[in-house]
N, C-alpha and C positions, 0 to 999 in steps of 0.2 A: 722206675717208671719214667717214660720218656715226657716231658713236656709237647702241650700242645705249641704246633705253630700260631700265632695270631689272626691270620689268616681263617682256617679251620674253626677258632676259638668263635670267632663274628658267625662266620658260617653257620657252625653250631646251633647260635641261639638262634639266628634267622628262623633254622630249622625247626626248633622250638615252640616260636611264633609261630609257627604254621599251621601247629596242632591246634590254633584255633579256631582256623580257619572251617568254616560252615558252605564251601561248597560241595558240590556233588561229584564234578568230573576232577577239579587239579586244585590244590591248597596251598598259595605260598606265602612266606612269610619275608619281610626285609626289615632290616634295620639299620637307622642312620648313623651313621658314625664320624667326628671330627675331633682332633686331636687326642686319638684313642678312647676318647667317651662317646657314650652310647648316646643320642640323641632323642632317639624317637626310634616303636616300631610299630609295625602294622601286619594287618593280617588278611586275608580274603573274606568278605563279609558285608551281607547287607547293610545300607545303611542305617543307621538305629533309629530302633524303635521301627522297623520294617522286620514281618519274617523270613529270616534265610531259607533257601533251600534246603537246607538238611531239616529244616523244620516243615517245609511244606513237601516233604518228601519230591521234588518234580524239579527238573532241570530245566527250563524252557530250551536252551541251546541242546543237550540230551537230544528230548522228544523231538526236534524237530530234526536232528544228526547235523547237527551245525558242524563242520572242521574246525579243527583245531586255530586259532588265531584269525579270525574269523565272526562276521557281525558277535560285537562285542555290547552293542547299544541293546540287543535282548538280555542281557546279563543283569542277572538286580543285585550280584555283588560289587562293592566296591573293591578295586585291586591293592593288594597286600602295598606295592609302591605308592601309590597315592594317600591308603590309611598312612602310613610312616612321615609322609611329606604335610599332609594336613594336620597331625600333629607337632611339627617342628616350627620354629620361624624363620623364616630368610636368613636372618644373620649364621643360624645354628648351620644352615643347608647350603651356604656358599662355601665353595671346595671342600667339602665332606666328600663320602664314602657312600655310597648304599649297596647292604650286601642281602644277596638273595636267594632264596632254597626255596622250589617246589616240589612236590609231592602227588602222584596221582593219589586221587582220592579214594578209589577204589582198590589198589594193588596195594598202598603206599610207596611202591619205585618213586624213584627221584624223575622228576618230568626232564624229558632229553630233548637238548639245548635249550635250558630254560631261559627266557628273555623278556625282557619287557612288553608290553604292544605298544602298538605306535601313540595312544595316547597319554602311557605313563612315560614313555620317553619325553615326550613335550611336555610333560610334567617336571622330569628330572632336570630338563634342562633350563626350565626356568626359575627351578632351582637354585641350580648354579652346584649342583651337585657334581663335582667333574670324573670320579669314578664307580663303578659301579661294577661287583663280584659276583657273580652266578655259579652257584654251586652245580658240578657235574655227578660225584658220588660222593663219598663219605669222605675222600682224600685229597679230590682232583675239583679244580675249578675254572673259571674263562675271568679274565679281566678286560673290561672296558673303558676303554677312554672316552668319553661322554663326546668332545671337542674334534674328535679326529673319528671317531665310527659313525657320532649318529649327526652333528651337529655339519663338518667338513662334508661327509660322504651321508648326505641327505636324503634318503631312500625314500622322502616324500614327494619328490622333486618330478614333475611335469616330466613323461618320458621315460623316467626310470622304475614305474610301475605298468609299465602298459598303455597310461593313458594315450 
């Protein structure tokens, strides 16, 4: 039997994590990782003591056909990235790892180009979390450089959306 790579291994349990995720449309899970130990993980899911959607059977982004990435402030899940980072400390989250697997919720397929949104990026980043692994299928994934994709090439930036 072949060994997993370690890469695949993080991914994995991302994946895992995810299964616990309680939303309707996409379920992902990450988990934090620094000096090969696991930090912290997180899942998609209201915040506690609030009930999730799979519990109130209703989507509000659903019903209303919100797109994909997309008014994210109707959302009553908190993001698998941000549960993972509110369970860690700073010290854990500078130059770590965060690696991540989504899930539609309804097909199970793996969510295609999964990515942060722009508010768990600013989360990641002040962190100090410098890379970050997005699972594509069971084998294949995207790595990111936190400092040079989101932080250097600032896609919030006056101009480069439209404004």
């Amino acid at each position: 039997m072949e060994r997993r790579d370690k890469i695949n291994y993080y991914l994995d349990i991302a994946d895992t994590v995810s299964k616990r995720g309680t939303c309707l449309r996409r379920n992902y899970g990450a988990i934090i990782v620094k000096n090969d130990e696991i930090i912290s993980t997180g899942y998609t899911g209201a915040p506690r003591g609030r009930k999730n959607c799979s519990d109130l059977k209703v989507c509000i982004r659903e019903k209303l056909q919100v797109p994909r990435g997309q008014r994210y402030e109707l959302c009553r899940s908190v993001h698998a990235e941000a549960n993972a980072i509110i369970s860690a400390s700073r010290d854990n989250t500078i130059g770590a790892t965060l690696y991540l697997s989504g899930r539609d919720a309804v097909t199970g397929a793996y969510v295609e180009d999964a990515s942060s949104c722009g508010m768990c990026k600013r989360l990641i980043i002040n962190a100090g979390i410098t890379t970050v692994v997005a699972r594509i299928d069971d084998n294949a994934f995207k790595t990111i450089d936190v400092a040079q994709e989101w932080i250097i090439n600032d896609d919030s930036l006056e101009g480069k959306l439209g404004y």
